[in-house]
C-alpha positions in Angstrom: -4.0 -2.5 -7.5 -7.5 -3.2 -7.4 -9.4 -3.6 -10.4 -12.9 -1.1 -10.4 -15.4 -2.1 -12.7 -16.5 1.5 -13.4 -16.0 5.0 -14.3 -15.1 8.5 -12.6 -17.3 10.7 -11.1 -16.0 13.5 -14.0 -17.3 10.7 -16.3 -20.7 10.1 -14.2 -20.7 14.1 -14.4 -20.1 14.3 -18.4 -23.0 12.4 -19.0 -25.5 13.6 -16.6 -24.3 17.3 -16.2 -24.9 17.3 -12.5 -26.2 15.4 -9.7 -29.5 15.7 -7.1 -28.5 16.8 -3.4 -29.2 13.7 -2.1 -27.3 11.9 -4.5 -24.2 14.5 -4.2 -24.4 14.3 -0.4 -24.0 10.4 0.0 -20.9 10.6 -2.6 -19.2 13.3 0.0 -19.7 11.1 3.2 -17.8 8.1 1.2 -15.5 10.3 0.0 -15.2 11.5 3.7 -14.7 8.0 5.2 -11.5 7.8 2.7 -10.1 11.2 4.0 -10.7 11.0 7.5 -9.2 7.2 7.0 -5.9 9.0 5.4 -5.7 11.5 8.0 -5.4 9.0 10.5 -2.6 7.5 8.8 -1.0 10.5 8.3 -1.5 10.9 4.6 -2.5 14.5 2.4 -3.7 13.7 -0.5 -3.0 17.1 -2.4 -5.0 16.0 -6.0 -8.7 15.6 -4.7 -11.2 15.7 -7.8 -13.8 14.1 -9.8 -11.6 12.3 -11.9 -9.9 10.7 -9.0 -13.3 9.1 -7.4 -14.0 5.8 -8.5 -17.6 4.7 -8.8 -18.6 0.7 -8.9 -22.2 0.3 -8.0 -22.8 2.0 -4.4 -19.1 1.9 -4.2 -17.1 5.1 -4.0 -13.4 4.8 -4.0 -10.6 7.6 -3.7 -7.7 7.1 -5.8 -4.5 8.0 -7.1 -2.6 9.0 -4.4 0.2 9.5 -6.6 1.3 12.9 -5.0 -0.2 12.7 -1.7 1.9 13.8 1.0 3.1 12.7 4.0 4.6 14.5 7.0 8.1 15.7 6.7 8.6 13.7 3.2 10.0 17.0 0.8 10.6 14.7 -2.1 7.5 15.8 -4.4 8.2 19.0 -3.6 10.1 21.3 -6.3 10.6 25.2 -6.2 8.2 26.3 -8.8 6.2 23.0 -9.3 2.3 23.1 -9.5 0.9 20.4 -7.6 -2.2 18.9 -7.9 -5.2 20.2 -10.1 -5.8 23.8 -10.4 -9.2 23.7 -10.3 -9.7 22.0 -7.2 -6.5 23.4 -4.9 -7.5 25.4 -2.0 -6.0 28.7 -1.1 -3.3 27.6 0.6 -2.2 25.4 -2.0 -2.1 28.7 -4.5 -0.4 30.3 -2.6 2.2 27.8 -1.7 1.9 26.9 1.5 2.1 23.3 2.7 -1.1 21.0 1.9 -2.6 19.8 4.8 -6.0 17.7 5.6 -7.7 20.9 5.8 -6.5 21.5 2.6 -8.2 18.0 1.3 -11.8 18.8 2.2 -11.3 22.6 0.4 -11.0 20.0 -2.6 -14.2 18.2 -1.2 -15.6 21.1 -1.3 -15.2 22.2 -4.8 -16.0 18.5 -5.7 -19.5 18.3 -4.4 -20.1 22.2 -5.8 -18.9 20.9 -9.5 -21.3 17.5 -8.5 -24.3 19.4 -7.9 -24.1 22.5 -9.9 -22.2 21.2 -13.3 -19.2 23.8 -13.0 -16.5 24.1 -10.6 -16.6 26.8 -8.1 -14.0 28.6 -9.5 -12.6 29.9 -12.9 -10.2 31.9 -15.1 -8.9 32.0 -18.4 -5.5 31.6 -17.5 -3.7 29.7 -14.4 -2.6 33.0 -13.1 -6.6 34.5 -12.5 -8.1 31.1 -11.9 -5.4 31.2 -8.7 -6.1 34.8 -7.9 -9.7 33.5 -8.3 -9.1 31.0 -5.3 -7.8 32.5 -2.9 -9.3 36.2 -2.6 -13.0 35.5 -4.6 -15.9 34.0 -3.6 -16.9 31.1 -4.8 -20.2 31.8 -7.9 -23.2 31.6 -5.8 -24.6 27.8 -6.2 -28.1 27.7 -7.9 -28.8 24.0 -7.4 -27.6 22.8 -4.1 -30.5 24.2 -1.8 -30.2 22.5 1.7 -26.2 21.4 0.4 -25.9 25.0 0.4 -24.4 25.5 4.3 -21.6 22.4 3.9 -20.1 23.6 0.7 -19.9 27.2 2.0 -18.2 25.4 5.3 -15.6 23.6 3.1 -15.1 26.2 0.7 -13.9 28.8 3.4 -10.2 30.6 2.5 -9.1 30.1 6.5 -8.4 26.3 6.7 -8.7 26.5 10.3 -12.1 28.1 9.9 -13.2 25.0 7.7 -15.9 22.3 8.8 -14.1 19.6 10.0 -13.8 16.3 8.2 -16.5 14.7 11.3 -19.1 17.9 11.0 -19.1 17.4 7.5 -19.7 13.9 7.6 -22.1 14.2 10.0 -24.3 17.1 7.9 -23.9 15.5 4.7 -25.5 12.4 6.0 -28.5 13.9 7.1 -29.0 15.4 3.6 -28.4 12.0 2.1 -31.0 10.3 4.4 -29.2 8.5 5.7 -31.0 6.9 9.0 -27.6 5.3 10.8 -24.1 6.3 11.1 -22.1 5.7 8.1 -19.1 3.4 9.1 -15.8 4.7 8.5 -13.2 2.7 6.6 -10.9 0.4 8.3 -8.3 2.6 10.1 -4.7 1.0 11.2 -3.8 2.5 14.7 -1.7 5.5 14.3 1.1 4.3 16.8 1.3 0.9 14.8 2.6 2.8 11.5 5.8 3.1 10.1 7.0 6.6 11.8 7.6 8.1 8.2 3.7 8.3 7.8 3.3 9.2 11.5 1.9 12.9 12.1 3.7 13.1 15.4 6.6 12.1 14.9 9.9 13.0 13.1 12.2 10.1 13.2 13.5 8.5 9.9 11.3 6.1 8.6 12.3 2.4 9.3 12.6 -0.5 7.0 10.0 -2.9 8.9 6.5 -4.5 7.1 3.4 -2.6 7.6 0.7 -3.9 10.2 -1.6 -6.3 8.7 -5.1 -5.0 7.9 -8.1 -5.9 10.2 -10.8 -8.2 9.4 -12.5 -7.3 6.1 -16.2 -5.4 6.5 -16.6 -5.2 3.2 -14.3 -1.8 2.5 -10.6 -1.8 1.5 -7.4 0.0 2.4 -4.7 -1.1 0.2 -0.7 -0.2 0.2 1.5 0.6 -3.0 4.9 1.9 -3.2 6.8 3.8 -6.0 10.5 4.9 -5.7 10.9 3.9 -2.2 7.5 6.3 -1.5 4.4 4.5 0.0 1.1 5.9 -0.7 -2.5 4.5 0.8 -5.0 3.9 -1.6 -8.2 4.4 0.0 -11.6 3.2 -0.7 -14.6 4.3 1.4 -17.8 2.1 0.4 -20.7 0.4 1.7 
């Protein structure tokens, strides 16, 4: 694994308490190269959050994909288990129903509203009202995010299917960043080139042959561990 000389955006937020717009919206169109980047491949990553957002310089990199999910794998599933971070699970994921990349940029969502306003969207004293919290509340109404406002209400909606997509997203955020030309996204391997256990169209048992090569470096990374017999992408998306 690759060695990040930095900290977390959870520690970034510790010490500042929270983050301009501009600031906030550059992180989430990084962050949004990385999960857009996973989606191709096929890859959920179910734990989205502050703590799991590496920042090295102008760097951002997404990590720990330790229980990210990939279509038709059932073996980090378990009848009863809680998933992820609390906090930062959408309404689906409380109410357990599969994790999908919708599902990720609810999680996005929550991260830039904890990034700009110094609290998460939702809370509860116990697990059991912070989850009733997320999926039938509204998120408390944001007093810093002005113009940031609009995206986080897009990625915070309880229909996943009603959610920004991953590209509108990107696209708004980037504006509010100032950002003058399109962001690149992270280097992508072809969908039909993958192994077809991290396929999304595709349900045949996953064969035992070496993953593609990556492309030519630009400058971002797209690295692949294993664990157990399970491979996980660890993403970076930086500039």
């Amino acid at each position: 694994m690759e060695l990040i000389q930095g900290g977390s955006l959870e520690d970034l937020l510790q010490r500042e308490g929270r983050l301009p717009v501009a600031r906030v919206s550059d992180l989430g169109v990084k962050i949004l190269d990385a999960l857009i980047a996973a989606r191709a491949a096929g890859v959920v990553h179910r734990d989205l959050k502050p703590a799991n957002i590496l920042l090295e310089g102008e760097r951002v990199v997404v990590t720990d994909f330790g229980i990210a999910a990939l279509e038709g794998d059932t073996r980090l599933t378990m009848s009863g288990a809680v998933l992820g971070t609390p906090t930062f699970m959408s309404p689906e994921q409380v109410s357990g129903l599969p994790a999908t990349p919708a599902s990720d940029l609810w999680s996005l969502g929550a991260t830039l509203y904890t990034a700009v306003e110094g609290r998460p969207p939702f809370s509860g004293r116990i697990l059991s009202s912070l989850f009733v919290a997320i999926a039938t509340q509204d998120p408390a109404p944001p007093q810093h995010s002005g113009p940031l406002t609009a995206v986080l209400d897009g990625l915070l909606i309880k229909n996943p299917a009603e959610r920004l997509t991953a590209e509108t997203a990107r696209d708004r955020l980037r504006r509010l960043a100032g950002t003058s030309e399109p962001h690149s996204s992270a280097p992508v391997w072809p969908v039909d080139a993958l192994e077809p256990a991290t396929r999304l169209d595709t349900h045949e048992p996953a064969s035992s042959g070496t993953p593609p090569a990556a492309g030519p470096s630009d400058g971002k990374t797209l690295a692949l561990g294993g664990d157990d017999g399970i491979d996980f992408w660890d993403l970076c998306a930086c500039r």
